[in-house]
N, C-alpha and C positions, 0 to 999 in steps of 0.2 A: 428480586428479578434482575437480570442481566442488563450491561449495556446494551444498547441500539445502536447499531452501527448502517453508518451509510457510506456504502461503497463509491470510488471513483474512477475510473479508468484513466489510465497516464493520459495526456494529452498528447505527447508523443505517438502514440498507437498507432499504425497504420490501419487500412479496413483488413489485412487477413486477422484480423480474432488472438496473435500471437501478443499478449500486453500482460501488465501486471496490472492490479486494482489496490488502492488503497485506502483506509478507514480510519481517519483519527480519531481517538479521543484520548481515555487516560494512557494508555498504549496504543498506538499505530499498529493496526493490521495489513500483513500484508500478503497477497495472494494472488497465484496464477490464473487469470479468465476464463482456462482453456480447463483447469483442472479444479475448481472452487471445492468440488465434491473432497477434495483430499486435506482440507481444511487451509489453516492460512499463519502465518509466524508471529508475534506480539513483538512487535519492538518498544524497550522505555523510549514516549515522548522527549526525552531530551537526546538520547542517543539517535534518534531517525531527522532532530532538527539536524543537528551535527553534521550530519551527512548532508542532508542536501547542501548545507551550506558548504560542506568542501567540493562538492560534484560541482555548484555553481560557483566558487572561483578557477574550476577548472585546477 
């Protein structure tokens, strides 16, 4: 049987519905709100920490 995944919407989002949503576990899922029906991209868990951590030194 497949992962479970629990989606999250950015906390960034404003109310128009325009946001990304995200899923961790052994791969990060990531997906448009607006378009979920179109499925969503697998990032390696170690390549999506990465990232945030450089978004967040700026």
């Amino acid at each position: 049987m497949g992962e479970v995944r629990v989606w999250y919407k950015s906390s960034y989002s404003s109310g128009s519905g325009s946001c990304v949503e995200v899923a961790e576990g052994l791969a990060t899922g990531i997906r448009d709100t607006q378009n979920r029906n179109l499925g969503h991209l697998d990032v390696p868990a170690t390549e999506w920490n990465a990232l945030i951590k450089a978004v967040t030194r700026g």
